[in-house]
C-alpha positions as CSV (number, residue, x, y, z in Angstrom):
1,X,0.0,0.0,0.0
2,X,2.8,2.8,-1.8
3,X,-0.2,5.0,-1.5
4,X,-1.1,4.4,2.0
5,X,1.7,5.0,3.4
6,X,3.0,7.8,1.4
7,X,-0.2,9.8,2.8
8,X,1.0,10.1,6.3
9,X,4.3,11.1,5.1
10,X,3.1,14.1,3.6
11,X,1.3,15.1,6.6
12,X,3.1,17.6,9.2
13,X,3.5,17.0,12.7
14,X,1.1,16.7,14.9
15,X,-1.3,15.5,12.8
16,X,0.7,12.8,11.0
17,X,1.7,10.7,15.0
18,X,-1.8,11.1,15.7
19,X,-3.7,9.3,12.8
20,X,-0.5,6.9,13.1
21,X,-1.9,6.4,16.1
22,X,-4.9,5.9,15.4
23,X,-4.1,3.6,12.4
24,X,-2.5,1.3,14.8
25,X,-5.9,1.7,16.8
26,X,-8.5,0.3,14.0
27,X,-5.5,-2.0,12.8
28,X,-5.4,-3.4,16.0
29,X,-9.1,-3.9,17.3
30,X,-10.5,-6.0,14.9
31,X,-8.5,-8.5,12.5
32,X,-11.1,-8.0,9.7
33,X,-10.1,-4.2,9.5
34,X,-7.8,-4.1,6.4
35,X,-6.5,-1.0,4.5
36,X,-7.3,0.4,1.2
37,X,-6.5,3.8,-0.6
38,X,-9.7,4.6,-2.1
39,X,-10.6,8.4,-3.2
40,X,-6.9,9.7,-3.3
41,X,-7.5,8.8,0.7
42,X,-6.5,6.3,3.6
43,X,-9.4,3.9,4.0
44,X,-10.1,0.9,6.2
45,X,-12.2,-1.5,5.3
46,X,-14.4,-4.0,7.7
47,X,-14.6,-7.5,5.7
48,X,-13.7,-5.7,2.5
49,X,-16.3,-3.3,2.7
50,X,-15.6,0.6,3.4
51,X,-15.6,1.1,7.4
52,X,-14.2,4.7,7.9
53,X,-11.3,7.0,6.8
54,X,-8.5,9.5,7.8
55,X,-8.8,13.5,6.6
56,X,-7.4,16.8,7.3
57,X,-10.4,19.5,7.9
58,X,-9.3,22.2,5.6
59,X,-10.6,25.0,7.9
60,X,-9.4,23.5,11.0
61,X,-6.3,22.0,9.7
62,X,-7.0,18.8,12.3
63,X,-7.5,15.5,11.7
64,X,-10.6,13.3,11.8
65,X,-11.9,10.1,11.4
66,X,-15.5,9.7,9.4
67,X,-17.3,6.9,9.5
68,X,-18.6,5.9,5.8
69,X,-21.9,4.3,7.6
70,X,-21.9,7.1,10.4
71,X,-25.8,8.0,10.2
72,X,-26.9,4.4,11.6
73,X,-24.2,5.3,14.4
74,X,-25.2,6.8,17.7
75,X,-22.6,8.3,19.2
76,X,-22.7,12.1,20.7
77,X,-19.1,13.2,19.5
78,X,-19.7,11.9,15.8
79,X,-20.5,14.8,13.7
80,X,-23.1,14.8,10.9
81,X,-22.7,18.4,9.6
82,X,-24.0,18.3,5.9
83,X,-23.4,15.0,5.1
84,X,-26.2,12.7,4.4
85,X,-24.6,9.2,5.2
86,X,-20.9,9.7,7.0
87,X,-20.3,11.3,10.3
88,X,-17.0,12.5,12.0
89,X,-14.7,12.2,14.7
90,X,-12.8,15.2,15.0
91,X,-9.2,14.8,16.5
92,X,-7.2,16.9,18.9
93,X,-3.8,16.0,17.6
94,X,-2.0,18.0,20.9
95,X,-4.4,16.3,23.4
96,X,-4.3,12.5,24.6
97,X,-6.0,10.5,22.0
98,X,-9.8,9.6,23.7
99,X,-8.7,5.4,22.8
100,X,-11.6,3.9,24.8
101,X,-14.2,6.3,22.9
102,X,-12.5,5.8,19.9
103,X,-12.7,2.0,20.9
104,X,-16.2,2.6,21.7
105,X,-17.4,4.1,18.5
106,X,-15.4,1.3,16.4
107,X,-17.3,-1.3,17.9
108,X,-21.0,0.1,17.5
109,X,-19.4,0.9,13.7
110,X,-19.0,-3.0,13.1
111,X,-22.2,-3.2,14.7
112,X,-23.8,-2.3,11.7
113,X,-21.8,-4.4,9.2
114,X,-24.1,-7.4,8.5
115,X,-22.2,-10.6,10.3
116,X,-22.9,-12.4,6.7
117,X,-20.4,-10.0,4.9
């Protein structure tokens, strides 16, 4: 994955140790999440399907995750905004990463993955 990884070198610090971080988070909790580079963008996928994905708010200049099947998530700190299906997770790359939310809002993400997939 040249394209993969060639994303997070391009990325200045902090934001590039923090969505290495939490690449090793979604890598690590479940051994169906795989990566992908889908959309000129980092992508994991749950059992080959698209799960969620790393960007860098243009206004903000911080990172988030969204969650491509965010709207059948509830979660209070995932952000709809004006999208119709995905919701975010904005990141505070010069704060302690929130792991067991993050953790928390993975699982109820697989949740809604079909266990047939």
């Amino acid at each position: 994955m040249k394209d993969f990884d060639n994303y997070f070198l391009q990325i200045e610090e902090p934001n590039r140790s923090c969505l290495l971080a939490v690449k090793s988070i979604i890598l690590q909790f479940n051994p169906a999440i795989s990566i992908a580079w889908k959309y000129s963008m980092p992508f994991f996928c749950f059992r080959n399907k698209m799960f969620c994905y790393f960007w860098i708010n243009k206004k903000t200049n911080k990172p988030y995750i969204g969650f491509v099947e965010g709207k059948r998530i509830d979660h209070p700190t995932l952000l709809q905004e004006k999208r119709s299906r995905m919701k975010i997770f904005n990141l505070e790359p010069n704060e302690d990463l929130p792991i067991e939310e993050i953790k928390l809002i993975l699982q109820k993400a697989i949740a809604v993955y079909p266990v047939s997939s």
